[in-house]
C-alpha positions as CSV (number, residue, x, y, z in Angstrom):
1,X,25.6,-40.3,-178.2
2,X,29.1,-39.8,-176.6
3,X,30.1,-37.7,-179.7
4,X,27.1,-35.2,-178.6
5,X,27.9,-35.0,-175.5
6,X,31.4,-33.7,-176.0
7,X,29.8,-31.6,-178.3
8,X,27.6,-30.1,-175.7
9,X,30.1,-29.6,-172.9
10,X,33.2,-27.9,-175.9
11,X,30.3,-25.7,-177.2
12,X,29.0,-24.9,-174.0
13,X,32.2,-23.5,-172.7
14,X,33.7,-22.6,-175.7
15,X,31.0,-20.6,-177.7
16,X,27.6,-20.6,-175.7
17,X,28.9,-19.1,-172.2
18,X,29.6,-15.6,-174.1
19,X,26.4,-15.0,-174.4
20,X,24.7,-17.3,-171.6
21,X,26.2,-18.5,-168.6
22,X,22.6,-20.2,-167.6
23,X,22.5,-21.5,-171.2
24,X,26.1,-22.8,-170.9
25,X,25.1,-24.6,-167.8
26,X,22.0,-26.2,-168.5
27,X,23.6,-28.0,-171.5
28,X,26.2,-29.3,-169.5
29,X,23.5,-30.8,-167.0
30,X,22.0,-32.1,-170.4
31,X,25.8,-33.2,-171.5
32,X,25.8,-34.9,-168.0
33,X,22.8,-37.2,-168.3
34,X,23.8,-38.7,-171.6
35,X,26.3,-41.3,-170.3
36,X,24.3,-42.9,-168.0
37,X,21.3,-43.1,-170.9
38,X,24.0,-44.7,-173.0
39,X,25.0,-47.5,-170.8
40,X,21.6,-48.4,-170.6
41,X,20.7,-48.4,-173.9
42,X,23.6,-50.0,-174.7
43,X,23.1,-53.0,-172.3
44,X,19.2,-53.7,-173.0
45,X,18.6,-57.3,-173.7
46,X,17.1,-58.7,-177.0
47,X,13.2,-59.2,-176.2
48,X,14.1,-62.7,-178.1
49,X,16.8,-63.2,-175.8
50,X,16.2,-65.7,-173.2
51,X,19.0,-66.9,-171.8
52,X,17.2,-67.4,-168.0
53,X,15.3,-70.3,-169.5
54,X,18.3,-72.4,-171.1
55,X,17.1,-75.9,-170.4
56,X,20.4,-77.0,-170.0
57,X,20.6,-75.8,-166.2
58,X,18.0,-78.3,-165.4
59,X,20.1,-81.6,-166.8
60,X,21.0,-83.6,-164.1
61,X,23.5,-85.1,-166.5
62,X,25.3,-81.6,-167.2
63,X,28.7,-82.1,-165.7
64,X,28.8,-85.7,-166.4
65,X,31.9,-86.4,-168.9
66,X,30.8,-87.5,-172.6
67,X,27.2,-86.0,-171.7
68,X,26.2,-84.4,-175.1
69,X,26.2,-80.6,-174.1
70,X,24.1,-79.0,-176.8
71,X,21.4,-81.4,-176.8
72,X,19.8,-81.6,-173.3
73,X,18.5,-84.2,-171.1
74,X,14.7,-83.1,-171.6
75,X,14.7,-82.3,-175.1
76,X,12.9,-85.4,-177.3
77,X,15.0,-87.2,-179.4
78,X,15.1,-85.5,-183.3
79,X,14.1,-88.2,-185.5
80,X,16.2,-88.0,-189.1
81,X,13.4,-88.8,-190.7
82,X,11.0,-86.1,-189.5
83,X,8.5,-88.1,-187.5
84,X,7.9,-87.9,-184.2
């Protein structure tokens, strides 16, 4: 997206301007919206991406030293076995 926009603004003023000023302009305007479209694009979060809802930030035990970080609190215990 960045490479077009360059594009637009060096062929705007560097070939389309000969022949239309209004032209020139209007794909600069077009050049000037594409930066802001790209950070948003770029920073859209995964819909499986749900990092609001880590469980983790409801352990009352979080901080607590030799608390086992990965496995929370509320999550039930994994039995090797598979049973539950």
């Amino acid at each position: 997206m960045m490479a077009g926009c360059l594009g637009l603004f060096v062929l705007a003023w560097g070939v389309v301007r000969f022949f239309s000023v209004g032209a020139a302009i209007g794909m600069c305007v077009v050049a000037m919206v594409i930066p802001p479209l790209a950070a948003i694009f770029a920073n859209r979060r995964d819909p499986e991406d749900d990092w609001w809802q880590d469980p983790r930030w409801d352990d009352p035990e979080w901080e607590k030293p030799g608390h086992d970080r990965d496995r929370p609190d509320q999550e039930p215990p994994r039995d090797p076995e598979g049973r539950q």
